[in-house]
C-alpha positions as CSV (number, residue, x, y, z in Angstrom):
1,X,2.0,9.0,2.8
2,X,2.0,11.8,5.2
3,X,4.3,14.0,7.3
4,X,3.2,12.4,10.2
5,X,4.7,8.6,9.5
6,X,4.8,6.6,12.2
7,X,7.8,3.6,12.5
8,X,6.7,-0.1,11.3
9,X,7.8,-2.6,13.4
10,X,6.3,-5.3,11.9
11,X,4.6,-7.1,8.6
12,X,1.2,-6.9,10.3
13,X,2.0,-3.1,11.1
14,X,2.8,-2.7,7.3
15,X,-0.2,-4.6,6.2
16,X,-2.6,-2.5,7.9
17,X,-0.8,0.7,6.6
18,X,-1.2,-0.4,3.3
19,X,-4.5,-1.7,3.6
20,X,-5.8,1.8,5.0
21,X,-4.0,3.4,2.0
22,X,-5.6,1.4,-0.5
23,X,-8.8,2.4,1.4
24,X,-8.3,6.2,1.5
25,X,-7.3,5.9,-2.5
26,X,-10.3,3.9,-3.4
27,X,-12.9,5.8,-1.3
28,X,-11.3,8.8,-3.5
29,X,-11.9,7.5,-6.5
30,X,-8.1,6.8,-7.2
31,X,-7.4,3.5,-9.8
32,X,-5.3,1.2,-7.2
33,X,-5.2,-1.6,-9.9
34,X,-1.8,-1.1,-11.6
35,X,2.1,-1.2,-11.1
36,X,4.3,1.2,-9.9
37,X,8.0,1.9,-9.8
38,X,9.6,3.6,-6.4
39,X,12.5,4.7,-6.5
40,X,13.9,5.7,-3.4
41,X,17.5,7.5,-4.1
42,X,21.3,6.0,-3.2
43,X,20.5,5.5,0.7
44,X,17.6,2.7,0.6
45,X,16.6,-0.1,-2.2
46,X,14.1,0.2,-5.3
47,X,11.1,-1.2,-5.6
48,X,8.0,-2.4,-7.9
49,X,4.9,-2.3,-6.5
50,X,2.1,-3.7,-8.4
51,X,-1.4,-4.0,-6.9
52,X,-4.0,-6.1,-9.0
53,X,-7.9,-7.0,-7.5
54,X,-8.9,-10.1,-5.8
55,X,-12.1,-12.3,-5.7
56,X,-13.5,-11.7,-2.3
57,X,-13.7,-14.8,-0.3
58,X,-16.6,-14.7,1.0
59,X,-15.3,-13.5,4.6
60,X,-15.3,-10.5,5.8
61,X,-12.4,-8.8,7.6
């Protein structure tokens, strides 16, 4: 992310962090479509991330 993170507080705060990621990653040409492993060391828990492309619904957010 960046040096600058800011705390979450909330689902709705992480969803628009990861939504503006996705964004930035997109806009620069980056594949978002895949699955990721991120490992974070002995003092916090694992994780697999995997990002895959939805059908837009027709709404726009």
């Amino acid at each position: 992310m960046t040096t600058e993170e800011t705390a979450l507080s909330s689902e709705a705060e992480l969803h628009a962090e990861l939504k503006a990621l996705l964004r930035r990653a997109h806009a620069n040409g980056i594949d978002v479509e895949g699955g990721w492993e991120c490992r974070n060391g002995t003092e916090h828990p694992d994780w697999d991330v995997i990002v895959t492309e939805v059908e837009k619904n027709g709404e726009s957010e």
